[in-house]
C-alpha positions as CSV (number, residue, x, y, z in Angstrom):
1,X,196.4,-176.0,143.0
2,X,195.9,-176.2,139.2
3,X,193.8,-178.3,137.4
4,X,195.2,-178.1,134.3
5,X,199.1,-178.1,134.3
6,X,201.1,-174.7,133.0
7,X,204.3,-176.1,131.7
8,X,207.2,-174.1,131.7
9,X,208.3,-172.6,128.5
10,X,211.4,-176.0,128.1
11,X,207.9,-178.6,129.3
12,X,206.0,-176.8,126.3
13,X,205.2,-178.6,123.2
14,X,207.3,-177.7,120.1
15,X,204.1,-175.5,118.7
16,X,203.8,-173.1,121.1
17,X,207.7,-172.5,122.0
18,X,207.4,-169.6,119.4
19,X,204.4,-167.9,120.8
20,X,205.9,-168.1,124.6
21,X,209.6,-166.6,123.6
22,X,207.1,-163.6,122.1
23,X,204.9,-163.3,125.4
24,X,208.0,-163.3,127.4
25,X,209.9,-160.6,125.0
26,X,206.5,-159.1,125.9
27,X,205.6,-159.3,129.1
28,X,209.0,-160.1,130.9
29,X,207.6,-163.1,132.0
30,X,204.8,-165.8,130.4
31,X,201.7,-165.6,132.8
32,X,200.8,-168.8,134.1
33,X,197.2,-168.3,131.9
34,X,199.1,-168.3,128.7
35,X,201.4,-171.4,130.0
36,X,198.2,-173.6,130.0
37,X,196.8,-172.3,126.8
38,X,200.5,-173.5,125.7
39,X,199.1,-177.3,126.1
40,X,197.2,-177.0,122.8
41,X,199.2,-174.9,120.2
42,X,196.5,-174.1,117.8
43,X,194.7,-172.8,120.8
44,X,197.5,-170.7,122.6
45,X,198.4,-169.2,118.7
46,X,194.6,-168.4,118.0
47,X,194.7,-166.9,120.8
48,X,197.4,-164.4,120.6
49,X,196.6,-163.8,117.2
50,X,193.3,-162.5,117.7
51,X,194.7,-160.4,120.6
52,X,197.3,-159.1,117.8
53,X,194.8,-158.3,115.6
54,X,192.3,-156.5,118.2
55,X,195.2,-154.1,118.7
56,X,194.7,-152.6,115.4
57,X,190.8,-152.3,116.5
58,X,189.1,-148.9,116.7
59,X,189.2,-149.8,120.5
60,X,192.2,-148.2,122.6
61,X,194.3,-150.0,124.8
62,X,192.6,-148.2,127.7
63,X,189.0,-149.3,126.1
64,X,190.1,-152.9,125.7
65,X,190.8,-153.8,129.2
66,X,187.9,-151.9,130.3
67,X,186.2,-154.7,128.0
68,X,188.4,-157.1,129.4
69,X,187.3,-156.3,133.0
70,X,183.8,-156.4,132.3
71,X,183.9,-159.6,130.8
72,X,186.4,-161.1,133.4
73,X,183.3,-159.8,136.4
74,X,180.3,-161.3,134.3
75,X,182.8,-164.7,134.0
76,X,184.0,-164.8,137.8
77,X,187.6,-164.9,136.4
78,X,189.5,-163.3,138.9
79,X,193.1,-164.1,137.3
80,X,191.5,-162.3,134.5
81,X,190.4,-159.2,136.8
82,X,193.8,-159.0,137.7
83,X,195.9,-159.6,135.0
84,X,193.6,-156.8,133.2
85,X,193.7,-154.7,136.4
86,X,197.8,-154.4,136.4
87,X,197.2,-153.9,132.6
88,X,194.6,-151.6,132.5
89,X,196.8,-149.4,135.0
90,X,199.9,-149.6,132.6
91,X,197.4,-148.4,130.2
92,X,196.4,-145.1,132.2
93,X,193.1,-146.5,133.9
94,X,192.4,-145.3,137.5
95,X,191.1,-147.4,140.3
96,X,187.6,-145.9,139.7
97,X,187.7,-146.4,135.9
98,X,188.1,-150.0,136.6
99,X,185.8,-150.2,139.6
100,X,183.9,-148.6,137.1
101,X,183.8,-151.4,134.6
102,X,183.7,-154.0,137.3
103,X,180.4,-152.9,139.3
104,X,176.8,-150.9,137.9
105,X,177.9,-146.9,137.5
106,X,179.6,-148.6,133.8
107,X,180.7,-146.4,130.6
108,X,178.8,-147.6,127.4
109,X,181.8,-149.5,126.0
110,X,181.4,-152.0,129.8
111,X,177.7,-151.8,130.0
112,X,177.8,-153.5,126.3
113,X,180.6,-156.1,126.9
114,X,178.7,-156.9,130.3
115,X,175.4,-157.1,128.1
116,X,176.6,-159.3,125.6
117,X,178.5,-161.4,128.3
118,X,175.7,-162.0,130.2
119,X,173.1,-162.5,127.4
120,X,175.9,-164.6,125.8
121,X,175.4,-162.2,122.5
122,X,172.0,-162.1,122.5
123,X,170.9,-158.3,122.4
124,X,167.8,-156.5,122.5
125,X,167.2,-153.9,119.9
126,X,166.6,-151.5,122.9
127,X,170.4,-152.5,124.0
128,X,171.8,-151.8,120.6
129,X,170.1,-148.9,119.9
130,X,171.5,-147.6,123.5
131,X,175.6,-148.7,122.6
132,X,174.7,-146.2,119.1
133,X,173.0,-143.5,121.4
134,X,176.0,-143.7,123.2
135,X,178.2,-143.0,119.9
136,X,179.7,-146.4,119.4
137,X,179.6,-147.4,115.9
138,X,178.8,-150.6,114.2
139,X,182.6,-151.2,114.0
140,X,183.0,-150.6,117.9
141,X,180.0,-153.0,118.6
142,X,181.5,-155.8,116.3
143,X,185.1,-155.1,118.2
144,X,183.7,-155.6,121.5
145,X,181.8,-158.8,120.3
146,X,185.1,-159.8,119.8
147,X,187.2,-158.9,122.8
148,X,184.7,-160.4,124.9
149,X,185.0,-163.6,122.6
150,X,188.9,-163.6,123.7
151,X,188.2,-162.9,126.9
152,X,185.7,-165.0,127.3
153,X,188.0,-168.2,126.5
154,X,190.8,-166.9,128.7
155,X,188.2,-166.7,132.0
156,X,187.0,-169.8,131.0
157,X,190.5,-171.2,130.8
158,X,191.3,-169.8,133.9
159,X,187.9,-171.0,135.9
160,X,188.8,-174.2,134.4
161,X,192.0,-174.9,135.1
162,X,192.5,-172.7,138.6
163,X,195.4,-171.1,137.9
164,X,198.1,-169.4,139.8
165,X,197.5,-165.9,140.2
166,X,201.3,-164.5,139.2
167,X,199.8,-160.9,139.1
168,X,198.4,-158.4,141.9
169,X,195.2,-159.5,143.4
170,X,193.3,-156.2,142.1
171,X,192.0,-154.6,145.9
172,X,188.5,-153.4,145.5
C-alpha cells in the first residue's frame, strides 16, 4: 500500500493538471510515480522538464534508460527498473542489454551512472579518466550526471512513497 497518495489526474492540484494531460497524451496513461510527484507541482514540472531537456542530450534514448537502470539497481527502485525496463524495450534494448546495465558485465555509459550513484558524484580521477578511455566526452559525462540526478529523485520518490507498480515486473 502507498505511503504517499497518487491522486488521480481530477484529485490533482490545479499546478500539475497541465503536466498529467501531457504524460497521458504521452504515455496513454499517467504512471502512478508521476501521480505522486503530482502532489507538489514545482516538483512534478521540474521534473518533466529536465526529462524534456535530456532528450535533446548527446545521450540516445537507448543510452538513457540504460542510465536509468543502472541508477534504478544502485537505488533499490524496482518501479524504476521496470518502468525503464518496458521503456528501454520500446527503445530497442534486449533483455541482456538491460541485464547488462543491471548486474557487473556493464557498458561504460552504466559502469559511470552506477559509479557516480554509488559514490553519490564523487569520482576518482582513475574513474574519469576510464569513462574518456572509453570515448565518452565531457558532454556525455555531464549528461549522465544529470540523468542519474532525475533518476535518482524518481527511485527515491518511489522507495519513499511505495508505489504501485502499474508496469511489468522486469523478469531477471
Amino acid at each position: 500500500m502507498p505511503r504517499i497518495a497518487a491522486p488521480t489526474q481530477d484529485q490533482a492540484p490545479a499546478g500539475s493538471q497541465p503536466a498529467l494531460e501531457g504524460v497521458q497524451k504521452a504515455f496513454g496513461f499517467i504512471p502512478n510515480s508521476i501521480k505522486t510527484m503530482a502532489n507538489a507541482p514545482a516538483a512534478l514540472n521540474g521534473y518533466l522538464a529536465l526529462g524534456q531537456a535530456l532528450s535533446k542530450s548527446s545521450l540516445s534514448a537507448a543510452e538513457r534508460e540504460v542510465v536509468a537502470l543502472a541508477t534504478s539497481e544502485v537505488n533499490g527502485c524496482n518501479y524504476c527498473i521496470a518502468a525503464h525496463a518496458a521503456l528501454g524495450k520500446k527503445v530497442g534494448l534486449s533483455k541482456d542489454d538491460m541485464l547488462q546495465a543491471l548486474t557487473g558485465e556493464l557498458n561504460a555509459l552504466a559502469l559511470l551512472a552506477r559509479q557516480i550513484t554509488e559514490s553519490r558524484g564523487h569520482l576518482t580521477d582513475a574513474q574519469i579518466a576510464a569513462a574518456r578511455d572509453a570515448d565518452l566526452t565531457d558532454a556525455k559525462i555531464v549528461e549522465v550526471v544529470a540523468q542519474v540526478a532525475q533518476l535518482t529523485l524518481t527511485n527515491y520518490i518511489n522507495n519513499i512513497a511505495a508505489s504501485d507498480l502499474d508496469f511489468p515486473p522486469f523478469a531477471r
